[in-house]
PDB file of N, CA, C, O and CB in Angstrom:
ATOM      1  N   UNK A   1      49.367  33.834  94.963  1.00  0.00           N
ATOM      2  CA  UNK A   1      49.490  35.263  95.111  1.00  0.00           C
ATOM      3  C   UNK A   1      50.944  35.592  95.456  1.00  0.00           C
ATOM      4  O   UNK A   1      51.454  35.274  96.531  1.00  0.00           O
ATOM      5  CB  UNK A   1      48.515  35.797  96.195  1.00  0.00           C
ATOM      6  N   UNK A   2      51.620  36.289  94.418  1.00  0.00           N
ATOM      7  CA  UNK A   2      52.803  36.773  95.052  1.00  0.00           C
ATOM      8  C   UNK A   2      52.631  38.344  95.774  1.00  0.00           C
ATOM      9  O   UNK A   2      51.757  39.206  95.678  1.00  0.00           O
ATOM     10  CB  UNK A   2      53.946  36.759  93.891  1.00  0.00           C
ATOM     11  N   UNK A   3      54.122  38.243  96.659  1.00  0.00           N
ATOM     12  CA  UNK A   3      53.740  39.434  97.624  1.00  0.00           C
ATOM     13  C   UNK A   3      55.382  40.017  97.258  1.00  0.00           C
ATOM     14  O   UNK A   3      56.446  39.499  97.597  1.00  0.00           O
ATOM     15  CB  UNK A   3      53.217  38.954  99.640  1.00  0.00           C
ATOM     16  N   UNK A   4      55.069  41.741  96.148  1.00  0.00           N
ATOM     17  CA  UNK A   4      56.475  42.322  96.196  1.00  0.00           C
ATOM     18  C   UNK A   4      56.814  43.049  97.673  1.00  0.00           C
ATOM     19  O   UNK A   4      56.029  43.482  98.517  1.00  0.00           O
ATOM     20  CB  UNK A   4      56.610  43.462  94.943  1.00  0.00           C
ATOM     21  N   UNK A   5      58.317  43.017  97.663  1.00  0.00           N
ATOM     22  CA  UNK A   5      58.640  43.743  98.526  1.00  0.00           C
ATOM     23  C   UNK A   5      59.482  44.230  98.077  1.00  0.00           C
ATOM     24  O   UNK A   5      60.389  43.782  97.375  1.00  0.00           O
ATOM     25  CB  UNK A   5      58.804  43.385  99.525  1.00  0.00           C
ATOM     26  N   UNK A   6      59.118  45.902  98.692  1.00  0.00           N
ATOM     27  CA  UNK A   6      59.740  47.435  98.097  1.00  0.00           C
ATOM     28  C   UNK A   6      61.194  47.486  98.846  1.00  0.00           C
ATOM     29  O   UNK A   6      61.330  47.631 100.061  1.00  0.00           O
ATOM     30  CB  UNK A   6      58.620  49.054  98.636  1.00  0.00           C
ATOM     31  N   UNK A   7      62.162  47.354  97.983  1.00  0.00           N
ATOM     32  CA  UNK A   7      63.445  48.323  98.590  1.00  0.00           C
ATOM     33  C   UNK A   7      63.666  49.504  99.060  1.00  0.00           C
ATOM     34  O   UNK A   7      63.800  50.460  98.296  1.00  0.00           O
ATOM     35  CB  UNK A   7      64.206  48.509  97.922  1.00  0.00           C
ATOM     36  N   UNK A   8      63.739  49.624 100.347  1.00  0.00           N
ATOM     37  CA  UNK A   8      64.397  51.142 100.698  1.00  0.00           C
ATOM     38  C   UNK A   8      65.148  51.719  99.501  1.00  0.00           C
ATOM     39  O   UNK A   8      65.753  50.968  98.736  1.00  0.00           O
ATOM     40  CB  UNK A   8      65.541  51.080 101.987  1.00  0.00           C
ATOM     41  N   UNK A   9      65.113  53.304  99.291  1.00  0.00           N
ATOM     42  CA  UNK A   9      66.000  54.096  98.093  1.00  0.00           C
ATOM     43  C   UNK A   9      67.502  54.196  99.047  1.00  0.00           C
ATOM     44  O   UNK A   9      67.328  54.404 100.247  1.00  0.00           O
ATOM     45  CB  UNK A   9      65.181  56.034  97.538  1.00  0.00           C
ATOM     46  N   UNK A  10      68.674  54.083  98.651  1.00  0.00           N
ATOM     47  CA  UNK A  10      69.726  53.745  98.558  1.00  0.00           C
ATOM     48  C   UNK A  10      70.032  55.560  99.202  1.00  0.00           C
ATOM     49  O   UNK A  10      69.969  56.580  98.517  1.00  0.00           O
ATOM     50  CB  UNK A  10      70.187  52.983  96.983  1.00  0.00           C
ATOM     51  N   UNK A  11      70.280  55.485 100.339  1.00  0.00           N
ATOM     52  CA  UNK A  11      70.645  57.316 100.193  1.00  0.00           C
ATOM     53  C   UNK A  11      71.757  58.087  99.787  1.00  0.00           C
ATOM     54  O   UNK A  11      72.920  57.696  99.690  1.00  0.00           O
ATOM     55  CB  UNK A  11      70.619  57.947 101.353  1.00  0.00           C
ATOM     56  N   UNK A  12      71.405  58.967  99.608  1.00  0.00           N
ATOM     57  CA  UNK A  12      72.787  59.503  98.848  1.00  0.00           C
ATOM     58  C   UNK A  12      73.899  60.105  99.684  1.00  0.00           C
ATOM     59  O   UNK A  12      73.844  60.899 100.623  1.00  0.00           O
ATOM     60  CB  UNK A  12      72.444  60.646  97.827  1.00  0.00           C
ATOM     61  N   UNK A  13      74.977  59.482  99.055  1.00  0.00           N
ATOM     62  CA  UNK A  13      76.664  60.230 100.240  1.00  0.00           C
ATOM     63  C   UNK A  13      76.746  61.587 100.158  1.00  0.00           C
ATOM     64  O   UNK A  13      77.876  62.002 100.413  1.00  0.00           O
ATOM     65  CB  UNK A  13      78.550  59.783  99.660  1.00  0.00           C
ATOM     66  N   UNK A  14      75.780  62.587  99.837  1.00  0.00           N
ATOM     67  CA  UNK A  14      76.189  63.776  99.268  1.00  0.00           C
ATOM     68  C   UNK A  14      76.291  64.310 101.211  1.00  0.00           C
ATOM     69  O   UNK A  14      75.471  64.009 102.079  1.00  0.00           O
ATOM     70  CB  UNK A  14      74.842  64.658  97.837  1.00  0.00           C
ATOM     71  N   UNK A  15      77.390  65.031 101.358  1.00  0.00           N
ATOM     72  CA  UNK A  15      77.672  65.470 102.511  1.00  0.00           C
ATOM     73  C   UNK A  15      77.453  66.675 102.678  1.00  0.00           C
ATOM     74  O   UNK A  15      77.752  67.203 103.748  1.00  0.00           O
ATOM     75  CB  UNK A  15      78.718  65.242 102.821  1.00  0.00           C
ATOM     76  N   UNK A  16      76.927  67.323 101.740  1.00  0.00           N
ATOM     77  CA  UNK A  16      77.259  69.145 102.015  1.00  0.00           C
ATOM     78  C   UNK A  16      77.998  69.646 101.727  1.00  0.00           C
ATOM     79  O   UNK A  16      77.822  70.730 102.284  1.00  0.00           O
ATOM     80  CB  UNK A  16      77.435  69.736 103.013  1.00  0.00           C
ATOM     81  N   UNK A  17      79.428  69.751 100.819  1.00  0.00           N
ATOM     82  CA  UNK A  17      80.166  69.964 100.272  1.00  0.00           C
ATOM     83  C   UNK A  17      80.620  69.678  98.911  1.00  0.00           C
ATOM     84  O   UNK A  17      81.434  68.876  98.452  1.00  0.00           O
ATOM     85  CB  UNK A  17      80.600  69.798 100.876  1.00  0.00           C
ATOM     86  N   UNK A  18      79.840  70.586  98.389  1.00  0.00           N
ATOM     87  CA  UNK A  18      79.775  70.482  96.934  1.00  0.00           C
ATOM     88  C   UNK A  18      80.972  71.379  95.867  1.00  0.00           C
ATOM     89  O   UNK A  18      80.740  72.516  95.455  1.00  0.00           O
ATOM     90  CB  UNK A  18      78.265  70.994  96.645  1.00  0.00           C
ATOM     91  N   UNK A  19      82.184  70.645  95.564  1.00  0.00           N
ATOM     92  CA  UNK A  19      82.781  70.896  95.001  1.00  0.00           C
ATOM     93  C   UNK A  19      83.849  70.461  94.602  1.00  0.00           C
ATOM     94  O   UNK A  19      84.799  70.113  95.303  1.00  0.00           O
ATOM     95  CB  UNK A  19      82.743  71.486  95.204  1.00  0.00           C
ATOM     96  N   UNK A  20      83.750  70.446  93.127  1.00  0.00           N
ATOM     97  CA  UNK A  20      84.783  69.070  92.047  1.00  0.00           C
ATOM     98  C   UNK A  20      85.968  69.763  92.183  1.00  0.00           C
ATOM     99  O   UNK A  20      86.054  70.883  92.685  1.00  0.00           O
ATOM    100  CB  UNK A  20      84.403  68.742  89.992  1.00  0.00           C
ATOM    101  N   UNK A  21      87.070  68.981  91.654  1.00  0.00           N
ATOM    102  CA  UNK A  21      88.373  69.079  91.326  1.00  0.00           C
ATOM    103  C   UNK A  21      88.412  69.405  90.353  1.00  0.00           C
ATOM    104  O   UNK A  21      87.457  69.821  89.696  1.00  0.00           O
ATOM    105  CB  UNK A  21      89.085  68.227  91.419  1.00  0.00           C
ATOM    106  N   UNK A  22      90.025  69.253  89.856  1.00  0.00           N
ATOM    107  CA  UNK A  22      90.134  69.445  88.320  1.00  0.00           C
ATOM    108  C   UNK A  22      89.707  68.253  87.433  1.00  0.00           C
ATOM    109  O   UNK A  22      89.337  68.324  86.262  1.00  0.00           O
ATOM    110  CB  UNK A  22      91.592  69.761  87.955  1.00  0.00           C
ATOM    111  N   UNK A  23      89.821  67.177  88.175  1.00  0.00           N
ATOM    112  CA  UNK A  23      88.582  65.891  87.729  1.00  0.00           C
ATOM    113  C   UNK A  23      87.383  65.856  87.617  1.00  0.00           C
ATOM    114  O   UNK A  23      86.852  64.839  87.170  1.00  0.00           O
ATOM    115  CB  UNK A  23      88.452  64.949  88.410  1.00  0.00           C
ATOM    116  N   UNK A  24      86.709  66.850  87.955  1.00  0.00           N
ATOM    117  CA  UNK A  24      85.136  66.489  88.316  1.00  0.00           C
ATOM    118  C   UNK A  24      84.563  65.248  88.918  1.00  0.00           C
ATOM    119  O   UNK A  24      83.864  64.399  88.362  1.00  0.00           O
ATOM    120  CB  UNK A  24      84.418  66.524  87.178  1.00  0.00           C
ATOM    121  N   UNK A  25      85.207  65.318  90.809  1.00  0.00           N
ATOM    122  CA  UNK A  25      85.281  64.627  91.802  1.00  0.00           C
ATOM    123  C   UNK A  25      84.974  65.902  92.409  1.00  0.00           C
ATOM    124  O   UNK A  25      85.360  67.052  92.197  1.00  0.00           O
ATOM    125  CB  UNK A  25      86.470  63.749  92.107  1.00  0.00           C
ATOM    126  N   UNK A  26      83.934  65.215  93.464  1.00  0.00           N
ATOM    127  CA  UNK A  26      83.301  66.333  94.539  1.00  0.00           C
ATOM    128  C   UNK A  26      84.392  65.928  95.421  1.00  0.00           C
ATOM    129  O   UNK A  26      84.788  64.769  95.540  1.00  0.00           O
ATOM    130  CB  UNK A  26      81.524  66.177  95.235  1.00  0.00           C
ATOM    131  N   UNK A  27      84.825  66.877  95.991  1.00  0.00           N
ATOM    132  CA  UNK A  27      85.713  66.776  96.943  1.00  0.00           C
ATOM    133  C   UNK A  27      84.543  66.532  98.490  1.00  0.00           C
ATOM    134  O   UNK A  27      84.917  66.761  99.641  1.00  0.00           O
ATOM    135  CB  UNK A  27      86.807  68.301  96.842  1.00  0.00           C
ATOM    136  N   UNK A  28      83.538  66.176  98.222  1.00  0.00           N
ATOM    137  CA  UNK A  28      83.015  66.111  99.992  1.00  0.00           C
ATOM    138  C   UNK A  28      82.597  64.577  99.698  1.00  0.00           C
ATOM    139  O   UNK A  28      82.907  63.782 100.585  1.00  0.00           O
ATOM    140  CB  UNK A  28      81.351  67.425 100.704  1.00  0.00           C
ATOM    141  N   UNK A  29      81.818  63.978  98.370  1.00  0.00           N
ATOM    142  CA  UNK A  29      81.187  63.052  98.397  1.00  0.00           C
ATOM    143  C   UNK A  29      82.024  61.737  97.486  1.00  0.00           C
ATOM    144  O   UNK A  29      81.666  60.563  97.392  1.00  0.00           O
ATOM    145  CB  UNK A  29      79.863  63.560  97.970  1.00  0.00           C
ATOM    146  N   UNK A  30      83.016  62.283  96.992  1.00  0.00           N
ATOM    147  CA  UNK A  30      84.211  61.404  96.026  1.00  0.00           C
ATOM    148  C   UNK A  30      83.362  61.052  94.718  1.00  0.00           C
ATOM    149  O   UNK A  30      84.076  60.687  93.784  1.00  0.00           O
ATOM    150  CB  UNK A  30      84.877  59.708  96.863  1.00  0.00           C
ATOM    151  N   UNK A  31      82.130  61.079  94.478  1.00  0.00           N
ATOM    152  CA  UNK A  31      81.723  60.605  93.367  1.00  0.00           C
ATOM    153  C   UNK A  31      81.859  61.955  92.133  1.00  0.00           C
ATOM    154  O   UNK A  31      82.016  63.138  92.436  1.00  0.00           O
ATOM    155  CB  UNK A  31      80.203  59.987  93.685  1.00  0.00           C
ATOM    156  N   UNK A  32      81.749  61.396  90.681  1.00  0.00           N
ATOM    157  CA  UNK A  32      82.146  62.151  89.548  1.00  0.00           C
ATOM    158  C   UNK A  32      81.175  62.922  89.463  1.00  0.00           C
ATOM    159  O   UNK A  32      80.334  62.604  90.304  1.00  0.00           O
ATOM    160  CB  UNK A  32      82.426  61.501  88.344  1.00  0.00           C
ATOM    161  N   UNK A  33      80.799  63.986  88.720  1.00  0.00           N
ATOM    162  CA  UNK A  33      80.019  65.006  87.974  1.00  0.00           C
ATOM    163  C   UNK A  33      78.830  63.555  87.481  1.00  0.00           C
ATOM    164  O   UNK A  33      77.677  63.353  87.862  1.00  0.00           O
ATOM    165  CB  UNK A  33      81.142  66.078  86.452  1.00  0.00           C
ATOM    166  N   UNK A  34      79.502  62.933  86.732  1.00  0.00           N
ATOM    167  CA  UNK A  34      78.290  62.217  86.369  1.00  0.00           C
ATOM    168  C   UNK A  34      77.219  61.372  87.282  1.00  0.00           C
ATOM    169  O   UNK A  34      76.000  61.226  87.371  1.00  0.00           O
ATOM    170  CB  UNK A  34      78.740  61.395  85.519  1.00  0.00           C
ATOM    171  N   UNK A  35      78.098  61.032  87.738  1.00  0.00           N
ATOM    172  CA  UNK A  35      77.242  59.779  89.025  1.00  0.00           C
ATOM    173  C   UNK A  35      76.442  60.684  89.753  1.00  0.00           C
ATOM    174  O   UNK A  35      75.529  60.104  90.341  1.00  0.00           O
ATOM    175  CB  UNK A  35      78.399  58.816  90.398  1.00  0.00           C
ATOM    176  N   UNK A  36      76.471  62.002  89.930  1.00  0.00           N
ATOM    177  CA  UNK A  36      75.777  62.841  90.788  1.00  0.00           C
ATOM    178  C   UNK A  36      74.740  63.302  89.804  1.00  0.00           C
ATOM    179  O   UNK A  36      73.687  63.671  90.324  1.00  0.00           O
ATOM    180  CB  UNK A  36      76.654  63.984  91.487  1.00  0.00           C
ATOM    181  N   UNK A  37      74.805  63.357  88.596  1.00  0.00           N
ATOM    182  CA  UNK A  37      73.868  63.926  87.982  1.00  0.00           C
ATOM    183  C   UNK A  37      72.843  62.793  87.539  1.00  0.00           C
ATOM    184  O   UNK A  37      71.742  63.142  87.111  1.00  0.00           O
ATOM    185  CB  UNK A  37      74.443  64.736  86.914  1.00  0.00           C
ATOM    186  N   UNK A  38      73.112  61.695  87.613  1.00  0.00           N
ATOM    187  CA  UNK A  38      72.679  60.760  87.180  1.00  0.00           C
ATOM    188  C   UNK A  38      71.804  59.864  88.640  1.00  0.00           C
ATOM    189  O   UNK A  38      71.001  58.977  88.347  1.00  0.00           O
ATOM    190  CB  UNK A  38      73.928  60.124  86.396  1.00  0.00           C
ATOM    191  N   UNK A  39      71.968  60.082  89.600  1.00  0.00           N
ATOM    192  CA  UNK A  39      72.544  59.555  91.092  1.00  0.00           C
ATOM    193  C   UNK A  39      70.352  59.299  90.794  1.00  0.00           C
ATOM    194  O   UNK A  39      69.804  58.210  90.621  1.00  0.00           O
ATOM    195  CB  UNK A  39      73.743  61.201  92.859  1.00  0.00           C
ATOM    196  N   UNK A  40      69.818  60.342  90.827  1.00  0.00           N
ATOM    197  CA  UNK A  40      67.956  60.186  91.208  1.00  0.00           C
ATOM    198  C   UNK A  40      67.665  58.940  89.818  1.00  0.00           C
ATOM    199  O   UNK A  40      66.840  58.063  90.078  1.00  0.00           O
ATOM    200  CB  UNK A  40      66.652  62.345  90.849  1.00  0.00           C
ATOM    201  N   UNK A  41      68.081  58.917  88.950  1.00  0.00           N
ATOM    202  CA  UNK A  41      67.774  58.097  87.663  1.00  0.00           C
ATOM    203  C   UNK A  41      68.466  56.346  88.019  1.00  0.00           C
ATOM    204  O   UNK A  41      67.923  55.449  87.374  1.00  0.00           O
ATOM    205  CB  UNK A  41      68.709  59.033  86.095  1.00  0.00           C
ATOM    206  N   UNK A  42      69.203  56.076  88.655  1.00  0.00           N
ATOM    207  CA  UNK A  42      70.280  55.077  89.192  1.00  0.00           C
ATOM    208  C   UNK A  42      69.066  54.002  90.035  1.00  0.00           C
ATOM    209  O   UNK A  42      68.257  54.286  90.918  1.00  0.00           O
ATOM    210  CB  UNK A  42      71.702  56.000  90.422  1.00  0.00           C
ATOM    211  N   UNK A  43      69.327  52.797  89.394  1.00  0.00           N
ATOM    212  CA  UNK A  43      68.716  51.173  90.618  1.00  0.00           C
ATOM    213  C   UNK A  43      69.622  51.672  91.704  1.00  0.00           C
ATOM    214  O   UNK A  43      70.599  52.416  91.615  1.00  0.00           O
ATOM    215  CB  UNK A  43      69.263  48.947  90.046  1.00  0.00           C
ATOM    216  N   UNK A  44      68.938  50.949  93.018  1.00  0.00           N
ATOM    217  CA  UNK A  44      69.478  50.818  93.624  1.00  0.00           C
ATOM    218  C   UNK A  44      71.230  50.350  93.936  1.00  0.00           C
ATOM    219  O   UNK A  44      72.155  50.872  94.557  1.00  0.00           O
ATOM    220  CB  UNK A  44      68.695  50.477  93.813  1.00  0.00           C
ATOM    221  N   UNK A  45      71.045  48.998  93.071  1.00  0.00           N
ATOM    222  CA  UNK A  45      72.205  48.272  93.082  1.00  0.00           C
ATOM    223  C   UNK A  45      73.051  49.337  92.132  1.00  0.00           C
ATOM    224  O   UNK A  45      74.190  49.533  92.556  1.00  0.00           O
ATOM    225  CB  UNK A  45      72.011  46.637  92.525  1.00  0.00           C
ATOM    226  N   UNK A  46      72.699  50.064  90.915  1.00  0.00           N
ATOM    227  CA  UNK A  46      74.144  50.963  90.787  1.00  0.00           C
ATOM    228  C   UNK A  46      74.330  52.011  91.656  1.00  0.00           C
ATOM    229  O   UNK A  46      75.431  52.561  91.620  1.00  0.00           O
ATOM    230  CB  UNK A  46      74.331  51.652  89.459  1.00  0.00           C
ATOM    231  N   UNK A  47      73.313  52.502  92.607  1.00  0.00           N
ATOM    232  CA  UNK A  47      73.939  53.378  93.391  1.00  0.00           C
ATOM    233  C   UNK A  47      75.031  52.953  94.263  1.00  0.00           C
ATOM    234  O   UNK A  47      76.000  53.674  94.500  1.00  0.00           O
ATOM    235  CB  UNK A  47      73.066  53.924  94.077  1.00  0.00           C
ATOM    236  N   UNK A  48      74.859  51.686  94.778  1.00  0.00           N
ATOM    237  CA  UNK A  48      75.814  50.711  95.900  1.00  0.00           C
ATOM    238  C   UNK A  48      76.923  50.576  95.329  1.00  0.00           C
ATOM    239  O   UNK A  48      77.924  50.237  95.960  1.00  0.00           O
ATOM    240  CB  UNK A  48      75.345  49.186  96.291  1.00  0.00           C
ATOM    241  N   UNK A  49      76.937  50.932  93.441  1.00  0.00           N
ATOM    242  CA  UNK A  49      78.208  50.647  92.608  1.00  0.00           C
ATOM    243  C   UNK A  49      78.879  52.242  92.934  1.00  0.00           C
ATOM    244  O   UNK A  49      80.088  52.364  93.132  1.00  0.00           O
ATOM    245  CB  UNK A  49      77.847  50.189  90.667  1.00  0.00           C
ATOM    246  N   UNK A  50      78.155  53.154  92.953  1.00  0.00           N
ATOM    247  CA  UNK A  50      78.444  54.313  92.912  1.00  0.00           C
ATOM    248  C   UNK A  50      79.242  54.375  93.993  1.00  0.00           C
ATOM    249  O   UNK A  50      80.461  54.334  93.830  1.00  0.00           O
ATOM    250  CB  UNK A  50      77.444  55.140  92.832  1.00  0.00           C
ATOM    251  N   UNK A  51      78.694  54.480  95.249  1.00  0.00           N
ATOM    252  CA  UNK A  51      79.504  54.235  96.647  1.00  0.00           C
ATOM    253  C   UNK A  51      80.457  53.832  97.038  1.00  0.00           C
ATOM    254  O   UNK A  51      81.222  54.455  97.776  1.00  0.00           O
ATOM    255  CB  UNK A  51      79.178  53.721  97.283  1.00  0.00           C
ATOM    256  N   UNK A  52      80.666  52.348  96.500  1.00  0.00           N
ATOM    257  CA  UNK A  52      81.738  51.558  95.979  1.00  0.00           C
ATOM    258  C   UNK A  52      82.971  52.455  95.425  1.00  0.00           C
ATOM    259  O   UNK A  52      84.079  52.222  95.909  1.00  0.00           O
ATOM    260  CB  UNK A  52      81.153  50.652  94.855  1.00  0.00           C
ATOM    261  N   UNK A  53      82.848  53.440  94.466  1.00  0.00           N
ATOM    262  CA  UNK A  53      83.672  53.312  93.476  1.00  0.00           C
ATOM    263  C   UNK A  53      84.577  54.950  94.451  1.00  0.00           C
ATOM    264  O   UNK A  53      85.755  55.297  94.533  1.00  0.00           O
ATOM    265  CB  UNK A  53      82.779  53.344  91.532  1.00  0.00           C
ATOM    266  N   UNK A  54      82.982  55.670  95.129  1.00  0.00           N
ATOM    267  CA  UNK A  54      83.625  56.976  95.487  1.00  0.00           C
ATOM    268  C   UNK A  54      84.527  56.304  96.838  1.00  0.00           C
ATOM    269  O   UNK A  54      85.756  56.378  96.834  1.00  0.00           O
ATOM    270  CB  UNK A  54      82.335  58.400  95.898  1.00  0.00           C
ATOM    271  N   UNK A  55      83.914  55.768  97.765  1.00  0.00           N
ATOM    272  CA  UNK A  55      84.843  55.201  98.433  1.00  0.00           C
ATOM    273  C   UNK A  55      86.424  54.819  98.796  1.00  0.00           C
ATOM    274  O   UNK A  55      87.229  55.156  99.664  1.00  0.00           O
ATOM    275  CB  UNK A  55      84.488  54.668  98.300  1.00  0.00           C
ATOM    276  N   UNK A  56      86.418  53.898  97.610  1.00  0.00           N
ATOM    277  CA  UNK A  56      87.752  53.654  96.809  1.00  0.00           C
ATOM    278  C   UNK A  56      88.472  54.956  96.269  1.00  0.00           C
ATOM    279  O   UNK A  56      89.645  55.111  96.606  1.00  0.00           O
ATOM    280  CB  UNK A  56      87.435  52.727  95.530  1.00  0.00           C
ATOM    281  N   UNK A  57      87.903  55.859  95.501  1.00  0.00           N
ATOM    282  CA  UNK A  57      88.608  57.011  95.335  1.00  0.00           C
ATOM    283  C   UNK A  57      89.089  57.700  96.940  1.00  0.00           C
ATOM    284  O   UNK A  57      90.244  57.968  97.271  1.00  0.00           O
ATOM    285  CB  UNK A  57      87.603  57.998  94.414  1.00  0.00           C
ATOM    286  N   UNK A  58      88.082  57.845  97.614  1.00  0.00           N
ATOM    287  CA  UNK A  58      88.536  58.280  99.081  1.00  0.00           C
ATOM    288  C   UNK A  58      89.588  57.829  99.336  1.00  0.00           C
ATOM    289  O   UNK A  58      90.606  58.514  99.234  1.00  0.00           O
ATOM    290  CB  UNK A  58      87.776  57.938 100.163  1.00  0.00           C
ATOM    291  N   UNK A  59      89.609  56.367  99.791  1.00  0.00           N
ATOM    292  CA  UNK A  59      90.713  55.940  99.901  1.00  0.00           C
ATOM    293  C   UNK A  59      92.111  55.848  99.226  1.00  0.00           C
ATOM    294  O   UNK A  59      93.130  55.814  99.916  1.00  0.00           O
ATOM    295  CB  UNK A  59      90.412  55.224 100.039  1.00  0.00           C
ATOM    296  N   UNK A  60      92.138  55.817  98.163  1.00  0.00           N
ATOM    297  CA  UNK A  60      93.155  55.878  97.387  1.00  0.00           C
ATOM    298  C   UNK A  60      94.006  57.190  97.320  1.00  0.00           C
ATOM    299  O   UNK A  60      95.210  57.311  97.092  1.00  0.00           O
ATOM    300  CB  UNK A  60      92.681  55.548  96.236  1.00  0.00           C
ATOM    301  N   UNK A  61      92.842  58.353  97.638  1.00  0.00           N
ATOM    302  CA  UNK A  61      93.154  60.176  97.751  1.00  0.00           C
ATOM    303  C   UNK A  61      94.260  60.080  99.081  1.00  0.00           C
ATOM    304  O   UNK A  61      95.398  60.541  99.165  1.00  0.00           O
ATOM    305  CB  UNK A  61      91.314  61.433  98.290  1.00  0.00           C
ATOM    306  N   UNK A  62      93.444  59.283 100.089  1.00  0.00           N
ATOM    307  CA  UNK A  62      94.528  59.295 101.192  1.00  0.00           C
ATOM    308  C   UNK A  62      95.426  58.281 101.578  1.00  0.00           C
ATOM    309  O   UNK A  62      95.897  58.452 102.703  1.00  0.00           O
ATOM    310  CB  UNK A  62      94.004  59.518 102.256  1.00  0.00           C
ATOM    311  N   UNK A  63      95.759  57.386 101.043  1.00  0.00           N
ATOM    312  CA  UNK A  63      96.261  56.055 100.764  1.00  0.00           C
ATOM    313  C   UNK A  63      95.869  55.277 102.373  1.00  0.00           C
ATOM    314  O   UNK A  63      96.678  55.345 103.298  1.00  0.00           O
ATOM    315  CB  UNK A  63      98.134  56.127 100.267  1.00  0.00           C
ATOM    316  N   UNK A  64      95.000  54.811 102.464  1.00  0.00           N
ATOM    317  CA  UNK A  64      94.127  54.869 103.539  1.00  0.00           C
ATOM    318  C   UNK A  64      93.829  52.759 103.071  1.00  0.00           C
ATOM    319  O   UNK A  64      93.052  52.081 103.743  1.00  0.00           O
ATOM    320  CB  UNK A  64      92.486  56.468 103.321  1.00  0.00           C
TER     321      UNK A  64
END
């Protein structure tokens, strides 16, 4: 008998501040127009890619 075990859903960075650049980068959550629209459809593991990537934009915005 195997026994699955369920992953917690990955939560989302959305902070409350909803609004892109001239990039279509949320300026509250760093992720693109797409990754947000896409974000409920996303495995877990690409959301962790997602995070990853807004992160890095964070950082890079403030050379941090």
């Amino acid at each position: 008998m195997s026994v699955e075990i369920k992953e917690k859903p990955v939560a989302s960075p959305c902070v409350s501040v909803c609004a892109l650049d001239e990039y279509d980068i949320c300026t509250g959550c760093y992720r693109s127009l797409n990754e947000i629209s896409d974000w409920s459809a996303l495995s877990n593991m690409a959301k962790r890619e997602v995070i990853f990537l807004a992160n890095q934009r964070c950082r890079s915005k403030y050379d941090l």
